[in-house]
N, C-alpha and C positions, 0 to 999 in steps of 0.2 A: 504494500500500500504506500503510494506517494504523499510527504506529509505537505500542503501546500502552504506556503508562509503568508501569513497575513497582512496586510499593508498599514503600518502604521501611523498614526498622523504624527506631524510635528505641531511641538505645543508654542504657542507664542506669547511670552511673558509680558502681561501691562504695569508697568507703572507711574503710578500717579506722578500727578505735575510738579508739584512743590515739593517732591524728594530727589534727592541724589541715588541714583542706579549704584544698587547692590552688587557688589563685585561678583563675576559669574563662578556658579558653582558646577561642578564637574554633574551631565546629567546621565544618570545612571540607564542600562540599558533593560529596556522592560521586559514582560514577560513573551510576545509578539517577536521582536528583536531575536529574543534568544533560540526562539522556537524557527527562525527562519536561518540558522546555524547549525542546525541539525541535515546530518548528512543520511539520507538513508540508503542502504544497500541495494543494489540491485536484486531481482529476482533470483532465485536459484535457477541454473538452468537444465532444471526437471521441470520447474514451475513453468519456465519461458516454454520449452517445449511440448507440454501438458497441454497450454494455453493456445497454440499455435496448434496445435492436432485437432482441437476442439474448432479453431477458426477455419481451420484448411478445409475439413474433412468434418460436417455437421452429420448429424443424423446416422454414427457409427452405428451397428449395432455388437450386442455380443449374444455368440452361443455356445450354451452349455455344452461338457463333452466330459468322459470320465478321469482323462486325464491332461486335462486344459482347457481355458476359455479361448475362445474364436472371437478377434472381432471382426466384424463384416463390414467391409468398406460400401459407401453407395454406391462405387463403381462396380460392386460385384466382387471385388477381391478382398481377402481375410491376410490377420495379422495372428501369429498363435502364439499364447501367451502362458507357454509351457510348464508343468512341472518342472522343481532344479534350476528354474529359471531366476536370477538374482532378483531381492527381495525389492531394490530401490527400480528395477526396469518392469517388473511386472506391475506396482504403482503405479507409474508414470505410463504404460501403456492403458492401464484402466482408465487413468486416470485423464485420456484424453478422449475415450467414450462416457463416461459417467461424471466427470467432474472430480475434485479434492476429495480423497475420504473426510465419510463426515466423523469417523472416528478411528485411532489408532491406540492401539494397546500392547499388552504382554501377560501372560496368564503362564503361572507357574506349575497349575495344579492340573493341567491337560493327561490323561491315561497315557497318551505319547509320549508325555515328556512338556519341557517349556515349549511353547511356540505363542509368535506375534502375531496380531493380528492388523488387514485393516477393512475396516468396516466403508460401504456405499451404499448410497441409496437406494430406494429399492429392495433393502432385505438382502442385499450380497457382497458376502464377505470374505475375505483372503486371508490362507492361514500359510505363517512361514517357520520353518525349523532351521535351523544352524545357518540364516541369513536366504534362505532359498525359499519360493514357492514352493508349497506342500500340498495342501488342498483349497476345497472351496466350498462355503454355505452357504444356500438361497433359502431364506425362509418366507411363507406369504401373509406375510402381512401389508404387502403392497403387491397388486398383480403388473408386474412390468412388462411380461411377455419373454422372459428368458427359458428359452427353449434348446430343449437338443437336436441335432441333425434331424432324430425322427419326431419332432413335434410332442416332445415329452418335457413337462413345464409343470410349475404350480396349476391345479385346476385338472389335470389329467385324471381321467378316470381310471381304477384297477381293470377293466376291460380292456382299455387301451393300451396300459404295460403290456397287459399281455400277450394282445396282438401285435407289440412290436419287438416281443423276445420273452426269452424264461423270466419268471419272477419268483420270489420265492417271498412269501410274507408269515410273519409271524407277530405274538404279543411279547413283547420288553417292557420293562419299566419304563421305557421313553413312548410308549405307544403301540400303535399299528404297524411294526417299520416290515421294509422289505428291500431286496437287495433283488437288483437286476446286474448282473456282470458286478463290474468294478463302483456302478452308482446306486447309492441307498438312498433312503428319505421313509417317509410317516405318510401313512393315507389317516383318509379321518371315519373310515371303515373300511373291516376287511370285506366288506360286500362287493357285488362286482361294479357297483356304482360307488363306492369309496374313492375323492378327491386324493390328491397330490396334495399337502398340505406344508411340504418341506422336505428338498434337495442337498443333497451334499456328495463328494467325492477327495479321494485321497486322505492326508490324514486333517483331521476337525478336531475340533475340543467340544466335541457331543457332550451333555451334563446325562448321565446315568443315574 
């Protein structure tokens, strides 16, 4: 953020007719003054080129996949934004489809072990071990439309897993989950009209 300096007036001293002028006193510099002495940093250039991907290239999207997000340019061509993939380049590529995370953290007490995380909008989040991309959570509490190759997203029916591959579901402590290949997630019954209620792949910091 650029801090803009404020223009300050010059004060003009009256005095009266029948006095002798007051010898001048040194006038101190004000609060305006000081604030226009401030130098501020440039962007980071992850930030610059964050900001630049977003202006170049509107209307990215991204798609789910069990071990990477896609993002899909409007021209038709994708960016893959891999597993293993260092933690500050996988940011910075989200982060020119979705904008800055709106949250970044670290959590100690993961079944995995420590891993960082950082959170977008949307319900979708990036989880990193030993600096690296590791997995990824969509939850729905916003329907964005993050979808896998085969149209499998928050909102999917248990019908529809299953006409687009094995599923296997079962009752845990976290719910209705089920595991298709390498990606799991919670329906919101195991009926065959039971929703998608929440996606993930690779390793997560699932609360059990």
């Amino acid at each position: 953020m650029t801090i803009k300096p404020l223009p300050w007036a010059l004060v003009a001293l009256g005095l009266p007719a029948d006095c002798s002028p007051e010898p001048e006193k040194p006038v101190e510099k004000d609060a305006a003054a000081n604030e226009a002495e401030i130098i501020v940093p440039p962007a980071s250039n992850a930030e610059a080129n964050a900001a630049s991907a977003r202006a170049e290239a509107p209307g990215i999207g991204v798609r789910l996949a069990p071990e990477e997000l896609t993002l899909v340019l409007p021209d038709g061509s994708s960016r893959h934004v891999r597993f293993g993939m260092a933690r500050a380049d996988a940011v910075q590529m989200l982060a020119g489809a979705l904008g800055s995370p709106i949250e970044e953290a670290g959590n100690q007490d993961c079944g995995a072990g420590p891993l960082g995380s950082a959170a977008f909008r949307d319900g979708l989040s990036l989880y990193f071990q030993d600096g690296k991309f590791a997995g990824w959570d969509l939850d729905g509490r916003e329907a964005a439309g993050f979808a896998t190759a085969k149209g499998i997203g928050i909102g999917t029916s248990r019908k529809e897993l299953e006409a687009a591959g094995t599923v296997d579901v079962g009752e845990t402590s976290i719910g209705n989950e089920f595991m298709m290949g390498a990606l799991s997630g919670l329906l919101s019954s195991p009926a065959p009209d039971g929703k998608v209620t929440n996606l993930w792949a690779g390793v997560t910091c699932i609360a059990r």
